[in-house]
C-alpha positions in Angstrom: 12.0 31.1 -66.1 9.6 28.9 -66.9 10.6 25.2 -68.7 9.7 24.2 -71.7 7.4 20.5 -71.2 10.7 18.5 -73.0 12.4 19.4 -70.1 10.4 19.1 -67.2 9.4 15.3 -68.7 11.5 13.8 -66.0 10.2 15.9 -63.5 6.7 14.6 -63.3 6.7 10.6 -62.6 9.9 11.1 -60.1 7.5 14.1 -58.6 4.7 12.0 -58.2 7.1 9.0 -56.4 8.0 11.4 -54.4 4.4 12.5 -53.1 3.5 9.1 -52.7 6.5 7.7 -50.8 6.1 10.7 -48.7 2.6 10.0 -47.8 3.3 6.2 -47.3 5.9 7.4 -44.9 3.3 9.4 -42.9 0.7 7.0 -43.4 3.4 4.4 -41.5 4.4 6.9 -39.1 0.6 7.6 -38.5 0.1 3.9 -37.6 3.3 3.5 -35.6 2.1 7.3 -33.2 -1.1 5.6 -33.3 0.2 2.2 -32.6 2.3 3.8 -29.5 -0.6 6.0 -28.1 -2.9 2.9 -27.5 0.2 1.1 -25.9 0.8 4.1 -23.7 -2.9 4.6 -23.0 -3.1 0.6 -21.7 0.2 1.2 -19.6 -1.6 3.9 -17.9 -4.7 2.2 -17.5 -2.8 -0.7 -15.7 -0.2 1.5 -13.4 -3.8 3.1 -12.4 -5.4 -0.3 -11.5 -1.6 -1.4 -9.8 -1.7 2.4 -8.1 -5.6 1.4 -7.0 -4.4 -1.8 -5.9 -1.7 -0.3 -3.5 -3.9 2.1 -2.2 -6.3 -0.4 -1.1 -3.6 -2.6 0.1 -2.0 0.3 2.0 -5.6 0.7 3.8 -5.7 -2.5 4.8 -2.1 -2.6 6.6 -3.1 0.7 8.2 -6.4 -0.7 9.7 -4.5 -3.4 10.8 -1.8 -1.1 12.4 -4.5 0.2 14.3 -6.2 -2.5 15.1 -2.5 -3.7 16.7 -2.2 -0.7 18.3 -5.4 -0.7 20.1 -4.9 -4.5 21.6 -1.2 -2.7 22.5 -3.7 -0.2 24.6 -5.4 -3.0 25.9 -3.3 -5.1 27.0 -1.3 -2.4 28.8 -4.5 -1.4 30.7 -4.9 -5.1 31.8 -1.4 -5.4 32.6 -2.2 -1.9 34.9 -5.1 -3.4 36.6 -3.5 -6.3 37.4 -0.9 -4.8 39.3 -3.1 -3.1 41.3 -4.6 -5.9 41.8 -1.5 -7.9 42.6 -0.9 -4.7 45.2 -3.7 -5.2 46.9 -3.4 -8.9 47.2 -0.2 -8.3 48.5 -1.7 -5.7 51.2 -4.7 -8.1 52.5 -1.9 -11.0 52.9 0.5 -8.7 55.2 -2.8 -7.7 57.0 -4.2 -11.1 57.3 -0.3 -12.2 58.3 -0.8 -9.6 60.9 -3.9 -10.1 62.0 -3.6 -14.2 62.5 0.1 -13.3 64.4 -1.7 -12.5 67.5 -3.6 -15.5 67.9 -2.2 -18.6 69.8 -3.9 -22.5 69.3 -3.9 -23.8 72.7 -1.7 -26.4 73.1 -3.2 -29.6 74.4 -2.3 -30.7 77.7 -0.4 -34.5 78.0 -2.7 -37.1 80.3 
């Protein structure tokens, strides 16, 4: 049943503290989500520019992997061609060797 105003005297101020400690409490809670979204919404911000960062800094090492890798190539083809070349250095000499073998200086006759 219903109360009677003498009785529900108490009721109103405490009710009214109530309300308004209950929506300072939001109101701080508010501030504090509010507080925490912008400090999550930087970190993200920098792990994106740190993420950007790596990526670029990843590229780079790749290109110069492949840069590396193509001197490697390189330098393997000129160490290719110069044996062959050393081969047939090698080849001409025994020929020449050969090829000077037959031939005698004459020796010079003692007056």
């Amino acid at each position: 049943m219903a109360e009677s105003p003498r009785t529900n005297r108490g009721t109103g101020p405490r009710l009214t503290t109530d309300v308004r400690d209950s929506t300072n409490t939001t109101v701080v809670s508010t501030e504090r989500g509010a507080e925490i979204a912008t400090a999550t919404s930087r970190a993200a911000s920098q792990i994106t520019k740190l993420t950007e960062k790596q990526r670029a800094s990843t590229e780079q090492v790749t290109a110069a992997m492949e840069d590396i890798s193509d001197v490697a190539r390189q330098v393997s083809a000129g160490t290719s061609q110069t044996l062959a070349a050393t081969k047939e250095l090698s080849r001409l000499s025994d020929e020449l060797s050969r090829l000077v073998a037959g031939f005698q200086l004459p020796t010079e006759a003692k007056a």
